[in-house]
LORO-937002 format. One record per residue (C-alpha): residue number from 1; x, y negated, z. Coordinates in nm, 2 decimals. Last residue first. Layout:
// LORO-937002
(site NUM, (X, Y, Z))
...
// end
This chain:
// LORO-937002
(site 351, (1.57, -3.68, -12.96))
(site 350, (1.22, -3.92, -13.03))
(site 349, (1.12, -3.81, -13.37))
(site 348, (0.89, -4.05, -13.46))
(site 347, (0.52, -4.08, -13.42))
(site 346, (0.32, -4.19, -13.70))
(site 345, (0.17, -4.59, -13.70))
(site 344, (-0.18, -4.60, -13.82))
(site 343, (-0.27, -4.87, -13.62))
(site 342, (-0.01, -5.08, -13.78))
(site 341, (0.17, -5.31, -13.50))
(site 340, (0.32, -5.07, -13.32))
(site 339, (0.28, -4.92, -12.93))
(site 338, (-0.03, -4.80, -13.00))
(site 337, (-0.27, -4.91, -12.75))
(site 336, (-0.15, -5.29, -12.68))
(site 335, (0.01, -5.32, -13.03))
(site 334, (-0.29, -5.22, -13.23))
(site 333, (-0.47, -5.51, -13.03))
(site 332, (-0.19, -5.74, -13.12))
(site 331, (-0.21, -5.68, -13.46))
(site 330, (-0.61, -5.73, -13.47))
(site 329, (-0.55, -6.07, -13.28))
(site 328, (-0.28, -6.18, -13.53))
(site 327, (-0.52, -6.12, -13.83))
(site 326, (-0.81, -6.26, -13.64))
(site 325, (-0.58, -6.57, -13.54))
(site 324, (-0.47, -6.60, -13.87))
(site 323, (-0.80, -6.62, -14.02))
(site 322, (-0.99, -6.88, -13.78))
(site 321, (-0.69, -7.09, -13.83))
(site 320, (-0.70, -7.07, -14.18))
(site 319, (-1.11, -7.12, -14.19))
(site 318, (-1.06, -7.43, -13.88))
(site 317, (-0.79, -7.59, -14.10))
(site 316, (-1.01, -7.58, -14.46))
(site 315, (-0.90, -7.38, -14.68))
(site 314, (-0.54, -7.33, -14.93))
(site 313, (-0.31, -7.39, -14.66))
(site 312, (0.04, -7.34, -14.83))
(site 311, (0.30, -7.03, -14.85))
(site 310, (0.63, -7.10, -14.91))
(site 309, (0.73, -6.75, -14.91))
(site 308, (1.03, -6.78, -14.65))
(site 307, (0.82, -7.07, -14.45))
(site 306, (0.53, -6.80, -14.44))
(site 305, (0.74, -6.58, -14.34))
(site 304, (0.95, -6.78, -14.09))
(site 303, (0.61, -6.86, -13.95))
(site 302, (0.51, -6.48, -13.93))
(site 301, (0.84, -6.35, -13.76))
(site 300, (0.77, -6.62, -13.49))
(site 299, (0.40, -6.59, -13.43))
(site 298, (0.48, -6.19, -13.38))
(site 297, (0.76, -6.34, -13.10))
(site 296, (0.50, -6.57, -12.95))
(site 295, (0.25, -6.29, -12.90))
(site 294, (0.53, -6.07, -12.73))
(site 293, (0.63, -6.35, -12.49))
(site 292, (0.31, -6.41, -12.41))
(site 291, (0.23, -6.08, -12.25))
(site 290, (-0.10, -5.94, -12.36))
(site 289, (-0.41, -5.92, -12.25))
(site 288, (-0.60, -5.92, -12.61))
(site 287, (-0.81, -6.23, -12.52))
(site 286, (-0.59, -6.46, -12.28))
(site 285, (-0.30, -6.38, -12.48))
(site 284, (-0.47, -6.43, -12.84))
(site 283, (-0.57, -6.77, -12.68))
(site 282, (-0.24, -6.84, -12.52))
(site 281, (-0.06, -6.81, -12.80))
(site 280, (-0.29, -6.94, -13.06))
(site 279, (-0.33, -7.22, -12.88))
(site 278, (0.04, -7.33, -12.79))
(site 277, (0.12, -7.28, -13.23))
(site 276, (-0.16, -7.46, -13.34))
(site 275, (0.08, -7.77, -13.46))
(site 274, (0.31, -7.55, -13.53))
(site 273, (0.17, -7.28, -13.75))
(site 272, (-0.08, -7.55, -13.95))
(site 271, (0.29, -7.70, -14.03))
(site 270, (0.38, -7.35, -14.17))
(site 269, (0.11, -7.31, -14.37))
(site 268, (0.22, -7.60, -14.61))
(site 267, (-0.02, -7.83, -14.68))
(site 266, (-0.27, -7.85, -14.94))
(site 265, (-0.46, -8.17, -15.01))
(site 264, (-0.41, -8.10, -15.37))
(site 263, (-0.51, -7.81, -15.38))
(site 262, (-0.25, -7.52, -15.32))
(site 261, (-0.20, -7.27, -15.61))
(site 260, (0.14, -7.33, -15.74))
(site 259, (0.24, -7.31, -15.42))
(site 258, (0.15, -7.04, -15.32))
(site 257, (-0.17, -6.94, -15.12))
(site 256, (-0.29, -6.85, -14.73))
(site 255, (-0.52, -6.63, -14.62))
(site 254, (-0.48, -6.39, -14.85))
(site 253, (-0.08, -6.41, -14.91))
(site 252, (0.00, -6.39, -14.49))
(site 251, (-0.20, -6.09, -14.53))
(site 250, (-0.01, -5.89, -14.81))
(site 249, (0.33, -6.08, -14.70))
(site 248, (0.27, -5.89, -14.35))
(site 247, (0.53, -5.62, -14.36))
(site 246, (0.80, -5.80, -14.62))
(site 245, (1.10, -5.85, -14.37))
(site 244, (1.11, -5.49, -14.27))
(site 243, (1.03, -5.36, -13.98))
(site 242, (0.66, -5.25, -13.97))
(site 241, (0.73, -5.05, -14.29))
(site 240, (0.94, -4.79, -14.06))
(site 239, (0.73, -4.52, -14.14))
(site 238, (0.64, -4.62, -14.46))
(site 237, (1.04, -4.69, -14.55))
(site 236, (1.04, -4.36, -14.44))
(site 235, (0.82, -4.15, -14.68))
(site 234, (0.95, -4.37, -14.99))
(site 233, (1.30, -4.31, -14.85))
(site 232, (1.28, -3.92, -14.84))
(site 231, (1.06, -3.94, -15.15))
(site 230, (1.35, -4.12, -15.39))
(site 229, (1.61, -3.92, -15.19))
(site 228, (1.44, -3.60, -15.35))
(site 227, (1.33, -3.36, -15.15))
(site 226, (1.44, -3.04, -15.02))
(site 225, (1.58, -3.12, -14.73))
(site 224, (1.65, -2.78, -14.59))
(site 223, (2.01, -2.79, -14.70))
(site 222, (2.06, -3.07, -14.47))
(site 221, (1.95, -2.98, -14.16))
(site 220, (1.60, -3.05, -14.02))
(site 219, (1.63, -2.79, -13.76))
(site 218, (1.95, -2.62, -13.65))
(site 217, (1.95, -2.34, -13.42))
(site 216, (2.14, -2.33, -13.10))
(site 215, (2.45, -2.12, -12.98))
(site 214, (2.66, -2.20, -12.68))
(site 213, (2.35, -2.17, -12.39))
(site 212, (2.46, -2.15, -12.07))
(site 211, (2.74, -2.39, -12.09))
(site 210, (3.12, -2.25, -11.99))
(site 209, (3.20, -2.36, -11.62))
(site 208, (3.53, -2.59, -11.60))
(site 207, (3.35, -2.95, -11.44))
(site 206, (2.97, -2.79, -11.38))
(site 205, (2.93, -2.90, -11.04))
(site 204, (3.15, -3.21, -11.10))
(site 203, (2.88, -3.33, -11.40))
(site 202, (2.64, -3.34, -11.13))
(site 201, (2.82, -3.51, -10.86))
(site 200, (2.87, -3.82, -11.15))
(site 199, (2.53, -3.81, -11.29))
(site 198, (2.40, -3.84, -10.94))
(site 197, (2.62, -4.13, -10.90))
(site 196, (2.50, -4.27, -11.24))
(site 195, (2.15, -4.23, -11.10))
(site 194, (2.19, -4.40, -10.77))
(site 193, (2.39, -4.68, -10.97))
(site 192, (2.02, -4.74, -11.21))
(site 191, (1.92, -4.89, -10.87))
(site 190, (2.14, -5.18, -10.96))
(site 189, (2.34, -5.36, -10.69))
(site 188, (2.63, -5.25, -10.86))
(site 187, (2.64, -5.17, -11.21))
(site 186, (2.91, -5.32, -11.41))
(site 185, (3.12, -5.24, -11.11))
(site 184, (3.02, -4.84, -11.07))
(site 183, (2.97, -4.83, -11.40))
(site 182, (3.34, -4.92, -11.43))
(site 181, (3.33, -4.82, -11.85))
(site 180, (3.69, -4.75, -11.95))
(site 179, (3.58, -4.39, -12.20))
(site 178, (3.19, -4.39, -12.23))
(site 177, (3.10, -4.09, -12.00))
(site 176, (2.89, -4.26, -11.73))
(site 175, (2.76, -4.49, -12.00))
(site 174, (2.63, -4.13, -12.22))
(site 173, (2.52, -3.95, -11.92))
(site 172, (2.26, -4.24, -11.80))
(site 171, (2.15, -4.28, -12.12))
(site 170, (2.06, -3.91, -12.13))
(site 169, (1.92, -3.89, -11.83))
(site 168, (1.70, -4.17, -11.88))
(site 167, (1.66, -4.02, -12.22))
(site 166, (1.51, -3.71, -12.05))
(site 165, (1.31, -3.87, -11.82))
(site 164, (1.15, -4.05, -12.13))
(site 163, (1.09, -4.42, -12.27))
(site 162, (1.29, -4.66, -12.00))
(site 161, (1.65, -4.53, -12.09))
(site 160, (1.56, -4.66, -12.44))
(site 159, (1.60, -4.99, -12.36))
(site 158, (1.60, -5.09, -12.72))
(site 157, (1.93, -5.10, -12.80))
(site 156, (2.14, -4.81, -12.71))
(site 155, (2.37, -4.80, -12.37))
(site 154, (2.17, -5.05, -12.10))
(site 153, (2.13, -4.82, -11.79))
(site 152, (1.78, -4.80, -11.59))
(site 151, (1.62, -4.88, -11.27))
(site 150, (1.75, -5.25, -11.28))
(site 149, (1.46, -5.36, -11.45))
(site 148, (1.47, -5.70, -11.71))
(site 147, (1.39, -5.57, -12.00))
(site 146, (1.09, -5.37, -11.89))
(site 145, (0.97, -5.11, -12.16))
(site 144, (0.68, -5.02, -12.37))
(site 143, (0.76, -4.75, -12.61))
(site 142, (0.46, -4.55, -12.71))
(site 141, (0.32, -4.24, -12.85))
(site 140, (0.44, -4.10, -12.50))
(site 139, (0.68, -3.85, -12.49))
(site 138, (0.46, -3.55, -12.29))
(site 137, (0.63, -3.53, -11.90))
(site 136, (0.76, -3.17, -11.89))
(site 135, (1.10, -3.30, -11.79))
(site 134, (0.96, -3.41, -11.47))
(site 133, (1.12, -3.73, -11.35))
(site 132, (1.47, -3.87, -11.36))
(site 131, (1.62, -3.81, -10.95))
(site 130, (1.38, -3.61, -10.80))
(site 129, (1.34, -3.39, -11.17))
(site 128, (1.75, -3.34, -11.17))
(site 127, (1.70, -3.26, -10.78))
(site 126, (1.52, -2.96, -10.85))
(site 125, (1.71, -2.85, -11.11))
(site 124, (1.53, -2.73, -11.46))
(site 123, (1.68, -3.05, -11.65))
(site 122, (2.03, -2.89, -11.65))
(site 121, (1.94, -2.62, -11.85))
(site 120, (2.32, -2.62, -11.91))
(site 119, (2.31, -2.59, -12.27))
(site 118, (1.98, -2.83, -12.33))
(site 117, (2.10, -3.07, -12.03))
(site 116, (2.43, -3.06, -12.25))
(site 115, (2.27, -3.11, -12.54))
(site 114, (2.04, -3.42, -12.52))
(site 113, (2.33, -3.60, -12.32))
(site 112, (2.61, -3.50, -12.64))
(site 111, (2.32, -3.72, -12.82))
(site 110, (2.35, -4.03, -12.62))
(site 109, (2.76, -3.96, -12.67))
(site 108, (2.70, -3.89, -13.04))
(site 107, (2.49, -4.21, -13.06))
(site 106, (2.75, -4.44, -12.90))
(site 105, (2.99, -4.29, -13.08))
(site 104, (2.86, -4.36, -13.38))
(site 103, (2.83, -4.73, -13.30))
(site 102, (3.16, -4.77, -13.25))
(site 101, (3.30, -4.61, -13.57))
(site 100, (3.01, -4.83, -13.79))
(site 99, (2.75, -4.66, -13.97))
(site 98, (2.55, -4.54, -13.67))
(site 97, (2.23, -4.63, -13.82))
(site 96, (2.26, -4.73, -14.15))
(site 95, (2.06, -5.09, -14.18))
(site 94, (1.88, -5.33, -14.43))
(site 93, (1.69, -4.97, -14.49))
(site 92, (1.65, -4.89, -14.85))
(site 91, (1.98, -5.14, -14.96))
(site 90, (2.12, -5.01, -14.57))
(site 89, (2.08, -4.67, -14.72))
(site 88, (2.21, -4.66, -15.02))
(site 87, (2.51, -4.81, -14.91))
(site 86, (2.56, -4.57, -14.64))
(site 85, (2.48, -4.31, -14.93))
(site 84, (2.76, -4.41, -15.18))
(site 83, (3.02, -4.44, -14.85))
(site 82, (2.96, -4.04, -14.79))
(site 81, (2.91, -3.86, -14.50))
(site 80, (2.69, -4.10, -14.29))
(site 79, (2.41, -4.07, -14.53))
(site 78, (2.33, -3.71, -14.37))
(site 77, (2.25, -3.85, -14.06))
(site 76, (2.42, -3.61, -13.76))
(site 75, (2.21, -3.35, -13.60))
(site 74, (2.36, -3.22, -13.25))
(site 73, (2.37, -2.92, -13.09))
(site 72, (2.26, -2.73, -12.76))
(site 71, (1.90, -2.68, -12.84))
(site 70, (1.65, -2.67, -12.61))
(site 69, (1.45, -2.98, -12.80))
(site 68, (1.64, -3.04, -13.12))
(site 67, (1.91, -3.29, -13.07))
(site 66, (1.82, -3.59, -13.29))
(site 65, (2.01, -3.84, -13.55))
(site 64, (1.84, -3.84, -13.87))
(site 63, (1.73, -3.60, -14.19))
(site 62, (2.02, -3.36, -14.07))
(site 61, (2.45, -3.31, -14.13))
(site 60, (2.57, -3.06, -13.81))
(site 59, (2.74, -3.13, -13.50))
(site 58, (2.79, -2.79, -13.27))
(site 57, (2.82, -2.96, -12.94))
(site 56, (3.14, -2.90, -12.74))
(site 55, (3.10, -2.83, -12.38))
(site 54, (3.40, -2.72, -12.15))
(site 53, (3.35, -3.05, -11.94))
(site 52, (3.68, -3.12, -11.79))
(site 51, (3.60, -3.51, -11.80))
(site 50, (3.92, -3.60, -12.03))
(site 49, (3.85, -3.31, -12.19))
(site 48, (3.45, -3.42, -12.27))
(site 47, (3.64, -3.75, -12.42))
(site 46, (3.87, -3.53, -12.63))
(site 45, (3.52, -3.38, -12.79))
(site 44, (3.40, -3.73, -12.85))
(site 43, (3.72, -3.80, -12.97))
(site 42, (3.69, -3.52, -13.24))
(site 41, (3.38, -3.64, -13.36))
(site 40, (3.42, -3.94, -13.42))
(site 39, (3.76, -3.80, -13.65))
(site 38, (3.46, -3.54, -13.81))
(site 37, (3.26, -3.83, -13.89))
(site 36, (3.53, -4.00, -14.10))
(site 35, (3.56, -3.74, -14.30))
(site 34, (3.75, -3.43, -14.35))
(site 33, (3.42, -3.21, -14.23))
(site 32, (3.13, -3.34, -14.23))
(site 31, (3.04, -3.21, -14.53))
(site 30, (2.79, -3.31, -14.89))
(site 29, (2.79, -3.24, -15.21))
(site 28, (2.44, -3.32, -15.21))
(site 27, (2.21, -3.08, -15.39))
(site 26, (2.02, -3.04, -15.02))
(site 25, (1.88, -3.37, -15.07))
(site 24, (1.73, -3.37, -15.41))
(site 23, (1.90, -3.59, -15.62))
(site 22, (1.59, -3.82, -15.81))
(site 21, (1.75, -4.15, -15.58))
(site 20, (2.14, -4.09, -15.75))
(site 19, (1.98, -4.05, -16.10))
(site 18, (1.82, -4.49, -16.04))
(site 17, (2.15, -4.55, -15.81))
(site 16, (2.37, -4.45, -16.10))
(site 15, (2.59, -4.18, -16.01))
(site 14, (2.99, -4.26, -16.01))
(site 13, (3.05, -4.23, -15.69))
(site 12, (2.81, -3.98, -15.60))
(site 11, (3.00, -3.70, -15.79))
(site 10, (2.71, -3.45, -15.82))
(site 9, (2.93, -3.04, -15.92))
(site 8, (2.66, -2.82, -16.15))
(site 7, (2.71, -2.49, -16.00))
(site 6, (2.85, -2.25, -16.27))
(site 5, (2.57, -2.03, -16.40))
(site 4, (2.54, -1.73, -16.31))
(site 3, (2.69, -1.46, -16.54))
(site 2, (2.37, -1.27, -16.77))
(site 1, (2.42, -0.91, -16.74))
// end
C-alpha cells in the first residue's frame, strides 16, 4: 500500500503574488477561528446577549458576504482571514469589503438580520409583510433608490434599505441592534421610526425563545471554490468592471487621442468637457429622461478621466461632441433599464 501523501502546507506570507493568484481557493489554509474575525464575531454574539436573543449564526469562510436564502447562517469573505489576501484584494479590488473592525460589524449585524428572519421565519407574519412588504417580491435587477426618504434606515452605504423588503428589514434590525445607537433620537420624525419600533416589539416576542431553524446549509463556502484566485478575480473584476477607475478608457481613447497624437490645433478634451458641459447635461436629460444629477455625475467621472489620461480633441468640436454625447447617451440608456451602465451587467448576489 502506497501512504498518502503528506498535504502540501501554502504559507501565504511568503507566496509570491504571481504562485499566490494560480492557488486554488479551497487549497487555502485558511480558518476563522483564532483571528481577528472570530473576536468580531464574538461581540456580535455578546451584542445578541445584551438583547436576550438566544440566536447565534453559524459564520462560515464563502466567495462574499451573503446569508443564503432560508438559511440561518452567515458567509464571511474568505480574504478576510488572512492579511496576504486583504491585500490582494484591495490591489484586485481598490477595496476589501469589511476589512476594517468597524465595518465588519456592520455587515455581520446586516447579515445576523438575513438569519434571524431565516431562523425565526419571521418574514411569514402577517404584520412583518404590513410593516416591510411581501417577502415573495422578486429582487429587482436594479437598485434605484431615494437618498433623501425618510422611509428607510441609513446602516450600509448605498441605501440599501430601499432595494428589498427583506433588506429593509434587515437594515432596520442591524441600527436597532448596533450597540449606543438612540434610533429613537437619531430618527424622530422619520417614518423609518414606525419600523424600528416594530423591530423593537418584535424582537421582545422572541426575547429567550430558541430559533426555529438552528441548522442551515452552507453554499458558496470555501472548500467549494474550486478555482484559482487568478479566475475568481478575473470573473469579478468583470462584474464589478463598471467601478473601477479604467471602465471607459476604451471609449474615452476613440474619440479622443493622446498627446502625442493631437494636431496641432488640438486641445485638451477636457476643456471641450467644460465649455459643453450645461448642454450635454440637460440634453442627454431631456432625451434619456433622466435625473440630472445622475448625468452630471457620469460627466464627472469621465472629465477626471480624460484629465487623468490626458486625452486631447483630435476632430473637429461638433464630431467630439457629437461622439461623447452618443457614448454618454447610450450609458445612460443602459442605466435607466438596467440599473448599470454596461448593458450586459450580471446580477449579484443580493443577501
Amino acid at each position: 500500500m502506497i501512504p498518502n501523501k503528506p498535504e502540501r502546507i501554502v504559507d501565504l506570507n511568503t507566496l509570491e503574488e504571481e504562485v499566490l493568484l494560480n492557488q486554488r481557493i479551497c487549497d487555502l489554509p485558511l480558518t476563522i477561528e483564532g483571528t481577528w474575525l472570530q473576536e468580531c464575531i464574538d461581540t456580535l454574539y455578546g451584542e445578541l446577549d445584551a438583547k436576550q436573543i438566544p440566536f447565534r449564526p453559524e459564520c462560515y469562510l464563502a466567495d462574499e458576504w451573503l446569508s443564503p436564502k432560508d438559511e440561518p447562517v452567515i458567509g464571511i469573505p474568505f480574504y478576510l482571514a488572512h492579511p496576504a489576501l486583504i491585500r490582494l484584494e484591495k490591489k484586485m479590488m481598490l477595496e476589501a469589503e469589511g476589512e476594517t473592525r468597524a465595518w465588519c460589524l456592520r455587515l455581520l449585524r446586516h447579515e445576523t438580520g438575513h438569519a434571524l428572519c431565516h431562523a425565526y421565519r419571521l418574514q411569514h407574519r402577517k404584520r412583518w409583510k404590513e410593516v416591510f412588504g411581501s417577502p415573495a417580491q422578486e429582487y429587482p435587477a436594479t437598485h434605484r433608490f431615494r437618498p433623501y426618504s425618510k422611509n428607510y434606515v441609513h446602516h450600509l452605504e448605498g441605501f440599501y434599505a430601499q432595494f428589498h423588503p427583506d433588506e429593509d428589514f434587515v437594515e432596520t434590525f442591524a441600527v436597532w441592534l448596533t450597540p449606543g445607537m438612540d434610533w429613537r433620537k437619531q430618527y424622530q420624525g422619520w417614518k423609518a421610526l414606525a419600523k424600528l419600533e416594530y423591530v423593537d416589539h418584535l424582537m421582545g416576542l422572541i426575547q429567550g425563545k430558541p430559533p426555529k431553524v438552528v441548522e442551515g446549509k452552507k453554499y458558496w463556502r470555501l472548500r467549494q471554490l474550486r478555482m484559482t484566485l487568478k479566475s475568481y478575480y478575473k470573473r469579478k473584476r468583470t462584474s464589478w468592471a463598471e467601478d473601477f477607475p479604467d471602465f471607459h478608457d476604451d471609449n474615452l481613447k476613440r474619440i479622443f487621442c493622446a498627446q502625442d497624437d493631437k494636431p496641432e490645433d488640438g486641445y485638451a478634451a477636457g476643456k471641450l468637457i467644460r465649455k459643453h458641459q450645461k448642454i450635454l447635461i440637460n440634453e442627454i436629460a431631456l432625451w434619456s429622461g433622466e435625473k440630472k444629477h445622475i448625468v452630471h455625475n457620469l460627466l464627472k467621472s469621465i472629465l477626471a478621466r480624460c484629465q487623468e489620461l490626458k486625452l486631447y480633441v483630435k476632430d473637429s468640436e461638433s464630431v467630439a461632441l457629437a461622439d461623447l454625447t452618443s457614448y454618454m447617451t447610450t450609458l445612460v440608456m443602459n442605466y435607466v433599464y438596467t440599473g448599470w451602465y454596461r448593458g450586459d451587467k450580471a446580477q449579484r448576489k443580493t443577501t
